[in-house]
DOMISE-712312 format. One record per residue (C-alpha): residue number from 1; x, y, z. Coordinates in Angstrom, 2 decimals. Layout:
DOMISE-712312
+-----+---------+---------+---------+
| num |       X |       Y |       Z |
+-----+---------+---------+---------+
| NUM |       X |       Y |       Z |
...
+-----+---------+---------+---------+
end
This chain:
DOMISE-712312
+-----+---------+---------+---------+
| num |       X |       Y |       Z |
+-----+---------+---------+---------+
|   1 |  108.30 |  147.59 |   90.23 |
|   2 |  107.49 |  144.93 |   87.55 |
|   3 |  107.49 |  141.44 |   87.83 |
|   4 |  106.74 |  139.22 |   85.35 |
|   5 |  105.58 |  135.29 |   86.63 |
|   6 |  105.79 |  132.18 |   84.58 |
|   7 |  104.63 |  128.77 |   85.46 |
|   8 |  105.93 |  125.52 |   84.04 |
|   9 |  103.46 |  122.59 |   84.76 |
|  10 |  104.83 |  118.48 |   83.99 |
|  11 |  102.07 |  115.63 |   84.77 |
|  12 |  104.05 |  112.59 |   85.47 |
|  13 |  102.02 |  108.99 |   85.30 |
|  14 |  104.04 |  106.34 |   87.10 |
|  15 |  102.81 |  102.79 |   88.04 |
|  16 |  103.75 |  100.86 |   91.63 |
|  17 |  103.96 |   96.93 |   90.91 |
|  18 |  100.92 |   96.74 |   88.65 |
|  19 |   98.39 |   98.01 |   91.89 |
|  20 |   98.68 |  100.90 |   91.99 |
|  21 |   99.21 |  104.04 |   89.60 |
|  22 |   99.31 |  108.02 |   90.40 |
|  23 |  100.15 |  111.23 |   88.71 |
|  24 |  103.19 |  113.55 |   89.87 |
|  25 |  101.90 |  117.37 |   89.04 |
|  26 |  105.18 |  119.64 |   89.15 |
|  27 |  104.81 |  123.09 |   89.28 |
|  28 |  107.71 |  125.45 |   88.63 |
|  29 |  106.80 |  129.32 |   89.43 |
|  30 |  109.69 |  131.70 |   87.95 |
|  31 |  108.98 |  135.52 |   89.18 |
|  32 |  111.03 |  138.00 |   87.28 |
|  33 |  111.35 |  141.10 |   89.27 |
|  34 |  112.68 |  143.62 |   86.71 |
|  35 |  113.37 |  146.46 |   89.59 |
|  36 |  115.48 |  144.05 |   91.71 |
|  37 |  116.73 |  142.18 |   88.35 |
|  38 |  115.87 |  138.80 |   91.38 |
|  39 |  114.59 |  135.98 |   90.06 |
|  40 |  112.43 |  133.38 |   92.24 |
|  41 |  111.71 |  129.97 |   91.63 |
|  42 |  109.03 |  128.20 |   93.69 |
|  43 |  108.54 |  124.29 |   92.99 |
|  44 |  105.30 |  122.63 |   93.73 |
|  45 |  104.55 |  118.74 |   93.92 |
|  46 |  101.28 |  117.26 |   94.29 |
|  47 |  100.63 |  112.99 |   94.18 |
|  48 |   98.03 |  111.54 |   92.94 |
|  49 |   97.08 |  108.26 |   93.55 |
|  50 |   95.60 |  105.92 |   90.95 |
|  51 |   92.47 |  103.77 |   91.59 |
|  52 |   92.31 |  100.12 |   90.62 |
|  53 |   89.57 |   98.33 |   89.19 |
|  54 |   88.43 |   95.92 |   91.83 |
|  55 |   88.27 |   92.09 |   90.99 |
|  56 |   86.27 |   89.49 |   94.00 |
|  57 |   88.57 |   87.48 |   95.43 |
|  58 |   92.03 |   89.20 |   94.33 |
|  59 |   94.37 |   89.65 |   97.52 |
|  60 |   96.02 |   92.77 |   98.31 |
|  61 |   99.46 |   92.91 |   99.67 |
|  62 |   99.67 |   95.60 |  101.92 |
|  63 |  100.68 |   96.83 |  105.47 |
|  64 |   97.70 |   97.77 |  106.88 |
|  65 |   99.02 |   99.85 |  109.87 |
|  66 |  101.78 |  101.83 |  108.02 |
|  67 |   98.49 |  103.07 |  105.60 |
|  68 |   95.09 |  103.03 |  105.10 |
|  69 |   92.51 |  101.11 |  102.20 |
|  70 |   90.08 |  103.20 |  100.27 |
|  71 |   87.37 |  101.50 |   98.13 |
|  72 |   85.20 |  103.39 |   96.24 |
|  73 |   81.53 |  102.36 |   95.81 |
|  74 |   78.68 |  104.03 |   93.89 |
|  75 |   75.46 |  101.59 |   96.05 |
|  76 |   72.20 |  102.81 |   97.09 |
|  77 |   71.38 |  102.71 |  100.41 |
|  78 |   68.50 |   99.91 |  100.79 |
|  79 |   69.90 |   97.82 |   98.11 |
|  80 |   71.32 |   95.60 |  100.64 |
|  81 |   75.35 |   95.32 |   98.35 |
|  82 |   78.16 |   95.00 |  100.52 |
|  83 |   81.71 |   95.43 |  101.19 |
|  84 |   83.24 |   92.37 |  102.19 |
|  85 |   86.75 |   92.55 |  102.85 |
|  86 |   89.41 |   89.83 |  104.70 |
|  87 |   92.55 |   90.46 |  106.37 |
|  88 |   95.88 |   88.12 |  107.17 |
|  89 |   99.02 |   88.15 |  108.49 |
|  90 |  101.52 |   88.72 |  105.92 |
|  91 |  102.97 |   86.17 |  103.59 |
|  92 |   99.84 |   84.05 |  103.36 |
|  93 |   99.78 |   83.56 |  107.01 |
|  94 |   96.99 |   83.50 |  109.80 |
|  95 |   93.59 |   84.48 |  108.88 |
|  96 |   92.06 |   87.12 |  111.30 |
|  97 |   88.44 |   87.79 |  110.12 |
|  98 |   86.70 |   90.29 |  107.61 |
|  99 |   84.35 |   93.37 |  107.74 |
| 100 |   80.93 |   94.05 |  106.24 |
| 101 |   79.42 |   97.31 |  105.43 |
| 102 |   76.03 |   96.35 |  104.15 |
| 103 |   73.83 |   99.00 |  102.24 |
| 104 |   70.94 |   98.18 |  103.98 |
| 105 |   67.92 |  100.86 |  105.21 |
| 106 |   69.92 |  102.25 |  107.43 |
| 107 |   73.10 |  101.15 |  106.26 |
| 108 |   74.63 |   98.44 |  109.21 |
| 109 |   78.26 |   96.97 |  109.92 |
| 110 |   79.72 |   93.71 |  110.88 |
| 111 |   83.54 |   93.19 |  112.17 |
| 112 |   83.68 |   89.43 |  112.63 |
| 113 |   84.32 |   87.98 |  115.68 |
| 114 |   83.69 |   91.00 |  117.60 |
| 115 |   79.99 |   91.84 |  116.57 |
| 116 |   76.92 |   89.63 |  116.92 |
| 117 |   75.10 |   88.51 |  113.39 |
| 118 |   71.51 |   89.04 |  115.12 |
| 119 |   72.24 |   92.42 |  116.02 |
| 120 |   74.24 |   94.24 |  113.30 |
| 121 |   74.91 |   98.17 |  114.11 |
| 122 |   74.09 |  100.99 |  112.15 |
| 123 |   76.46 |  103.81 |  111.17 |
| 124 |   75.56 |  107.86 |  111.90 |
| 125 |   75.96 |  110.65 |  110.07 |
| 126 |   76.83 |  108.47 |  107.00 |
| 127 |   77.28 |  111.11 |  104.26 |
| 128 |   74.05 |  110.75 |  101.80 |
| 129 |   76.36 |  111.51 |   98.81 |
| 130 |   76.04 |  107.65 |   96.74 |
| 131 |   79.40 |  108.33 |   95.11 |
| 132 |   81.03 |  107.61 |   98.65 |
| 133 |   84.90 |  107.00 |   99.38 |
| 134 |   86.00 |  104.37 |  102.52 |
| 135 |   89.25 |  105.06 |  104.17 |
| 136 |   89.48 |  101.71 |  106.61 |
| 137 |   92.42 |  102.10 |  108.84 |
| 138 |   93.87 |  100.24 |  111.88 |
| 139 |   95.93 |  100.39 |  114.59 |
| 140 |   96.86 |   97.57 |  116.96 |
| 141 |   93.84 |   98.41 |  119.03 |
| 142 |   91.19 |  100.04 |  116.98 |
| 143 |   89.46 |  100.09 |  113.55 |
| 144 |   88.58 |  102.99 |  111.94 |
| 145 |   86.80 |  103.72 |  108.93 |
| 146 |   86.04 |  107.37 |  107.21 |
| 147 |   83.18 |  107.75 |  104.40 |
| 148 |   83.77 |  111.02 |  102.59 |
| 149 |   86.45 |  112.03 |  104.90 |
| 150 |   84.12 |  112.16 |  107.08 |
| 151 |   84.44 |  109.46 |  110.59 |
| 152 |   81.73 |  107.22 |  110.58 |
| 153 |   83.43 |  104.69 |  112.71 |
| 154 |   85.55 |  104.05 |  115.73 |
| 155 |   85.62 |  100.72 |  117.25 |
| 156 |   88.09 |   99.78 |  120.39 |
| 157 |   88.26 |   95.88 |  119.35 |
| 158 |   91.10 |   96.25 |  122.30 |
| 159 |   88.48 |   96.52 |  124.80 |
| 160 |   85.86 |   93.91 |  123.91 |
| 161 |   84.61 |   91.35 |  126.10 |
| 162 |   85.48 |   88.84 |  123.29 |
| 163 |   88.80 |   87.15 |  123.32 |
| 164 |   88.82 |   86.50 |  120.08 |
| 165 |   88.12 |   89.98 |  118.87 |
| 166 |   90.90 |   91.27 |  120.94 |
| 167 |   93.85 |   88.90 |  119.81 |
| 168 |   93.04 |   88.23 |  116.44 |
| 169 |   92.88 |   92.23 |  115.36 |
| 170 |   95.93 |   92.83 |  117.82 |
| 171 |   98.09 |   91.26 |  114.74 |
| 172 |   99.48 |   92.94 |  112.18 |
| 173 |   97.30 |   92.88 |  108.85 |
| 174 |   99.79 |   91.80 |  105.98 |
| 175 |   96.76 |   90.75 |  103.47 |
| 176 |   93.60 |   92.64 |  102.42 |
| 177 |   90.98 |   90.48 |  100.40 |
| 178 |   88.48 |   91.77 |   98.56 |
| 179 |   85.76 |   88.69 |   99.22 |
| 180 |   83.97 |   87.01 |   96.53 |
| 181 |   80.79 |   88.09 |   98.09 |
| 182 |   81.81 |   92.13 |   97.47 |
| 183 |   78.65 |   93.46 |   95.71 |
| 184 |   79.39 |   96.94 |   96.22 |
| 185 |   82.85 |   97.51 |   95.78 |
| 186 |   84.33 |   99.33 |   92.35 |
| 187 |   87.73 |  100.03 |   93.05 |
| 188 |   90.27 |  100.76 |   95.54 |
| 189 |   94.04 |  102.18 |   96.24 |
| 190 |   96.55 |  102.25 |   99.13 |
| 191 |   96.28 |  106.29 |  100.34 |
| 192 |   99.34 |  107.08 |  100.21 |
| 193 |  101.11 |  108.61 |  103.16 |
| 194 |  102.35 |  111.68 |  101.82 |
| 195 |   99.62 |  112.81 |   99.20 |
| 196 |   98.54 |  116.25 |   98.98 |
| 197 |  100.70 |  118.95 |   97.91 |
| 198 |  104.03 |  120.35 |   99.03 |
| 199 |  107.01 |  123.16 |   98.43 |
| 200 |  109.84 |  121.11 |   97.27 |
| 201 |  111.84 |  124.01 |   96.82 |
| 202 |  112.03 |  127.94 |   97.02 |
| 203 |  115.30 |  129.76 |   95.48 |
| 204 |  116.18 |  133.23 |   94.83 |
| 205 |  118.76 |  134.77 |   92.92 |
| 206 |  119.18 |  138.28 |   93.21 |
| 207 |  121.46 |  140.66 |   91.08 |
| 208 |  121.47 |  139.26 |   87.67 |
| 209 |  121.80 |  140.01 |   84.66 |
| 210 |  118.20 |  140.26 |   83.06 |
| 211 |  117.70 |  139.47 |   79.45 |
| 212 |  115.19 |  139.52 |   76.90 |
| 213 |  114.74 |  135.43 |   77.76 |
| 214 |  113.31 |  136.36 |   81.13 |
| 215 |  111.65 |  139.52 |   80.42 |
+-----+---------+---------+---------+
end
């Protein structure tokens, strides 16, 4: 049996409204079984999602719950730069609060309205890498955030003792603002829902007529 493989590879750049802007990678795997004289053609996609350069104070419009934030920061832990980042209702409507990651010794967190200034938390297992991706994410009842793909957060604002906490972060977030007081923040995307790679198609053609094209 012989088969011979060939693989066609396209990188695609495509831009979404200025924000954001990824790279399609198509793979097209043609096996050439000269026994058989089949021919099968496997097609692979893979997104990529660009990064943006961040800028304090521009607002992000964004569904919150249908997909999570990543920023991207490069800080040293004990250098005391922050993420600050705000969050509305959509179309420029109620303000709900912000969150603080601060890169203090050991690095501590603040989720407004549900977390006292005096006595600010302090994350475990943060990964030690200092090139460190953030994947904040939310749900009508909790926050989550993810450093390195790693959870370093969980926090049931649905269950606090605070009011506030509870119906402010029960509302949709429409409007993500990176603060003016950001120190540590160098850029961010949307994730995108369906990145990674996948099999858009597998075909097979059996019985033909091989030529010298294909061989």
């Amino acid at each position: 049996m012989h088969t011979r493989l060939l693989l066609f590879v396209a990188l695609v750049t495509s831009g979404w409204g200025g924000e954001q802007d990824g790279k399609l990678l198509l793979m097209s795997f043609k096996g050439v079984n000269q026994t058989t004289k089949s021919l099968r053609i496997i097609t692979i996609a893979s997104y990529f999602s660009g990064w943006t350069d961040i800028i304090p104070g521009q607002a992000i419009h964004h569904d919150l719950q249908a997909s999570p934030i990543q920023i991207q920061t490069d800080s040293m832990v004990g250098s005391s730069e922050k993420i600050a980042i705000g969050f509305q209702t959509a179309n420029w409507g109620a303000y709900l609060g912000f969150i603080r990651l601060i890169f203090t010794d050991p690095p501590t967190y603040l989720i407004h309205d549900c977390i006292a200034y005096g006595n600010l938390p302090v994350f475990l297992n943060l990964p030690t890498e200092v090139q460190k991706t953030w994947t904040i994410s939310k749900t009508s009842t909790y926050w989550k955030i993810d450093c390195n793909n790693q959870e370093v957060l969980l926090y049931l604002f649905a269950s606090s003792s605070n009011t506030k906490c509870v119906t402010q972060y029960s509302r949709d977030v429409g409007i993500v603002t990176i603060k003016s007081s950001d120190t540590a923040s160098d850029k961010y995307r949307i994730k995108p829902a369906d990145s990674g790679t996948l099999v858009v198609s597998t075909k097979q053609y059996n019985n033909l007529v091989l030529n010298r094209n294909l061989d």
